[in-house]
N, C-alpha and C positions, 0 to 999 in steps of 0.2 A: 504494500500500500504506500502509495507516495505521501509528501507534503506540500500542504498548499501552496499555490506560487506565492510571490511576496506581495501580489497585487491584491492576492485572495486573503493574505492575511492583516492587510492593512485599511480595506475597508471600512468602513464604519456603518454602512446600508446594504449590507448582503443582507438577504432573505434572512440567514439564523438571528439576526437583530432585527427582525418585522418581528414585534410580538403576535402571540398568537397563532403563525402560521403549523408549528407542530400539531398543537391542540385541533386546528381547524381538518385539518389531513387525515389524523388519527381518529376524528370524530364519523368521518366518512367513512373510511375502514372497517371501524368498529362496526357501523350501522350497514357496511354490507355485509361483512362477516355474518351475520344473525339470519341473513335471507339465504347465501351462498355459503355454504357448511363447508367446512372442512378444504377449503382453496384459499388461504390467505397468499400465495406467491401468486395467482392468477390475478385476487384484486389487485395487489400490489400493482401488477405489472398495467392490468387496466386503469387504474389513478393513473400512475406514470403517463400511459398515453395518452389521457387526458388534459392532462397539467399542462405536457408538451403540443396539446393539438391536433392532435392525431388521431387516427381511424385504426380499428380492430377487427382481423380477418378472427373470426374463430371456426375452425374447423372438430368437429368431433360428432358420435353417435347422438341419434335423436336421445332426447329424455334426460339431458345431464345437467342441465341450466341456465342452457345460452341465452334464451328470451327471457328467464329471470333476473338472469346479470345483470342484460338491456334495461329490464322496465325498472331493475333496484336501483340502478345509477338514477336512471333518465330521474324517479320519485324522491330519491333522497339528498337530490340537488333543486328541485323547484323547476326542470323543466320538462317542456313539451316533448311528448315520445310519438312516435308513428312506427307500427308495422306493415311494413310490404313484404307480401307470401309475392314471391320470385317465380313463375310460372311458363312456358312456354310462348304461351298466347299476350302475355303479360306487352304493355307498349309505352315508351320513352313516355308518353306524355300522362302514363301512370304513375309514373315518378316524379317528373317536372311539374306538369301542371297542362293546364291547357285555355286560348283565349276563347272566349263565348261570347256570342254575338248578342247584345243587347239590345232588347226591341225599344224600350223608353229614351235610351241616349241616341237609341241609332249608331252606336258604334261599337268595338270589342271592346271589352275588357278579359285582363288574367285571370282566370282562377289559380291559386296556386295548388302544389297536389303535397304529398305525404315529405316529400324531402324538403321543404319548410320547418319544420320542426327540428326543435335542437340535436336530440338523440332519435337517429333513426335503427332502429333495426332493417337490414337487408337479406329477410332468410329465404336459406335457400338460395341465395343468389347465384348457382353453377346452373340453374334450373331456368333459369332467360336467354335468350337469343343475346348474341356478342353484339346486337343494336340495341335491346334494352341495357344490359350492362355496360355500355361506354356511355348512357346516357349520367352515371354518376360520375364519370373520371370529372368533368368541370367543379362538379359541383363537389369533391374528395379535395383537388388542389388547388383551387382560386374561392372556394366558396361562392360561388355567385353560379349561375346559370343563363344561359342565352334560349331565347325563345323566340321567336317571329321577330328578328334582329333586335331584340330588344333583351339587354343584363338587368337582372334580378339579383339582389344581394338576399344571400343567405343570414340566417341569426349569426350574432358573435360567436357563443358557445356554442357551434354545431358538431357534433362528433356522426360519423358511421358504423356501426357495430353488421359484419357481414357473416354470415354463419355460411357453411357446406358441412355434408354430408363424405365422410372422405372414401367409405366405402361403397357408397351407390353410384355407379358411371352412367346407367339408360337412361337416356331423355336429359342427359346433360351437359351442358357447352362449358367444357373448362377452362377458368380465367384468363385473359393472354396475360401476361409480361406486362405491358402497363397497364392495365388493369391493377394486378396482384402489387404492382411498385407505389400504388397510390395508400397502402395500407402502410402504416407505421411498425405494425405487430401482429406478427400471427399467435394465437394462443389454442390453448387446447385446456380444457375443463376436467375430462377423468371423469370417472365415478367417485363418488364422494365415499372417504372411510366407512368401514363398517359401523363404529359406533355414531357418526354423524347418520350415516343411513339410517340406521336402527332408530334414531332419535325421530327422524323424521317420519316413519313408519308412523310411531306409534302418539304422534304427534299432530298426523294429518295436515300434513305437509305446511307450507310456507304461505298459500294463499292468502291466510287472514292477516297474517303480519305483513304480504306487498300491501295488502288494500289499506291499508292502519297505517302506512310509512309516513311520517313526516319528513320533510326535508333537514339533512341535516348542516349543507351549508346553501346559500343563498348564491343566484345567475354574480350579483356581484363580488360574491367574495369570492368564488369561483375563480371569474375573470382576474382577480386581483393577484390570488395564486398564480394563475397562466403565467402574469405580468411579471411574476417573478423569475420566473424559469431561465429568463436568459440573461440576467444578472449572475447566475450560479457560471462562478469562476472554472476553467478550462485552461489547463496548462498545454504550453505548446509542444511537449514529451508526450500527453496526452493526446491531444489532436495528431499528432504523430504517428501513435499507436492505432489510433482508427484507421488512418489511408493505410498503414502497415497491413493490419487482416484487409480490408476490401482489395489491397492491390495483388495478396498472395490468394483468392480467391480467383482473379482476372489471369494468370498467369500459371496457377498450378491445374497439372493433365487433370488433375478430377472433378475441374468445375468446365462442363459445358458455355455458364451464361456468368458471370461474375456479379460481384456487388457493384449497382450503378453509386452514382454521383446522388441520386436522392438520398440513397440508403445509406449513404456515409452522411448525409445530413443526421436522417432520421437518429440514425445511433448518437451523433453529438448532442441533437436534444432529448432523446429520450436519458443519458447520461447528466443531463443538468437535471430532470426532472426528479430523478430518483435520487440527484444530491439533496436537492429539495425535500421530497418527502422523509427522508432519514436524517433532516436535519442539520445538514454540510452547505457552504457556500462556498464548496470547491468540489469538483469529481472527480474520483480516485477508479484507477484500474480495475477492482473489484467491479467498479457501476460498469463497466462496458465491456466483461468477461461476463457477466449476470444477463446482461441486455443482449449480447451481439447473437444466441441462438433465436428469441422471438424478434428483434429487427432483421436479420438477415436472410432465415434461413428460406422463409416464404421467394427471398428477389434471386434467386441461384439456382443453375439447372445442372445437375450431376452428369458426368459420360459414363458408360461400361451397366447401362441398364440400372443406374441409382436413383429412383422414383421413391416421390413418397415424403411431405415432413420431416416425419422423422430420421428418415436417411439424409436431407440435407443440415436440418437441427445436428448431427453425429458430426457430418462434414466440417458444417462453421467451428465446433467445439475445436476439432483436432487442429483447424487453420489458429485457432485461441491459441492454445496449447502450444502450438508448436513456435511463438513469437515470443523472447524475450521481453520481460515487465518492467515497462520502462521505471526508472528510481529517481 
């Protein structure tokens, strides 16, 4: 673990001197912990991508908690959630919106459609035509969206939560390249421990506690979080060691498609975000040895038949591993 640079330790307005930001982070946490059993690294890792602005690929078996995750975040922050069931027949303008001709005015106006809303759920999204699924890339990397040559701005706080199924192939278009590079993090949920199951069993599950959620931090205090994220100090040994793994990923025989140039973003703020939530107004090696499997391992295509997550997750890890830490 390194030490701060001298910029990081001289400060006097890094985030760890915002009162309150601990308290505020760990209240969120807490309050999703109670909905989402037994995945405290998964919230983690979803705060994080939060904090930093970012969108979450989650892929895993139906039934584990993906649309819980979505609606516990979207409720226990104060904002607007939307689901979109991802469908075959499903069309751009189920997503975006669409103008409607108004008999009173005599003219269009937009309506706007489900990706208006702060936190959207996108399930199932391998299950649309690669023309309904490009129709979020704008709206994933600019926030805003175009419509009959006319930009629409998205909410501040808009996140994407996008689920697959990784074992079901018929009837599904799987994601291109940039598509999947618009996500900051892929995650995967697991089945939850035996005794968390157990609990929930005999408990009758989580329902009544989503409808009961109060929010437990507020769109502003939220945004003020965010605000903080890219105050968290970054050493240049550090940002070093990022282009380090993304450029032995470009260059080593096992990687078909290397880490782009977003994905070396994504890992430097998902690395301030996580200084952030633990506390730190510098990021140390450990944050971007912890992060580099869910930021990367989604943007990388294996050669010699290595398909799959978790075979590229193995991959990033050994690209980790095998790079001296920087001191």
């Amino acid at each position: 673990m390194t030490h701060p640079t001298a910029a990081a330790r001289e400060t006097d307005s890094g985030p760890v001197h915002n009162p309150g930001v601990a308290d505020r982070i760990e209240r969120l946490e807490t309050q999703l912990s109670a909905i989402v059993r037994g995945k405290p690294e998964v919230i983690r890792l979803a705060v994080v991508c939060l904090l930093a602005r970012g969108h979450v690929l989650i892929e895993d078996v139906p039934g584990v908690g993906k649309t819980t995750l979505a609606q516990a975040l979207a409720r226990s922050l104060g904002l607007s959630f939307q689901r979109i069931q991802f469908t075959s027949d499903l069309l751009p303008s189920d997503i975006l919106g669409v103008s409607v001709f108004n008999q009173t005015r005599q003219e269009f106006e937009f309506v706007p459609g489900p990706v208006f809303a702060n936190v959207v759920l996108a399930d199932e999204i391998n299950r649309a035509s690669p023309k309904t699924q490009s129709a979020l890339l704008e709206a994933m990397s600019e926030r805003r969206v175009s419509i009959d040559r006319k930009r629409y701005k998205l909410p501040d706080s808009f996140m994407v939560l996008a689920t697959q199924n990784p074992l079901e192939y018929v009837g599904t278009f799987p994601l291109p390249e940039s598509q999947l590079d618009r996500f900051m993090m892929s995650l995967r949920l697991g089945y939850p421990p035996h005794s968390e199951e157990r609990e929930l069993l005999l408990s009758g599950g989580v329902r009544d506690l989503l409808d009961d959620l109060t929010p437990a931090l507020g769109e502003k205090e939220l945004r003020d979080l965010q605000e903080l994220v890219p105050r968290v100090q970054v050493a240049e040994k550090l940002a070093d060691y990022i282009l380090t793994i993304a450029t032995q990923t470009r260059q080593s025989s096992e990687f078909l498609l290397g880490v782009s140039t977003r994905g070396v973003q994504s890992l430097f703020s998902a690395a301030q975000a996580l200084a952030l939530v633990e506390g730190r107004e510098y990021a140390v090696p450990d944050d971007i040895q912890q992060l580099a499997p869910a930021v990367l391992a989604h943007r990388v295509s294996l050669k010699g038949g290595g398909s799959g997550l978790d075979a590229a997750r193995e991959a990033i890890e050994r690209v980790v591993h095998s790079i001296p830490v920087p001191l």
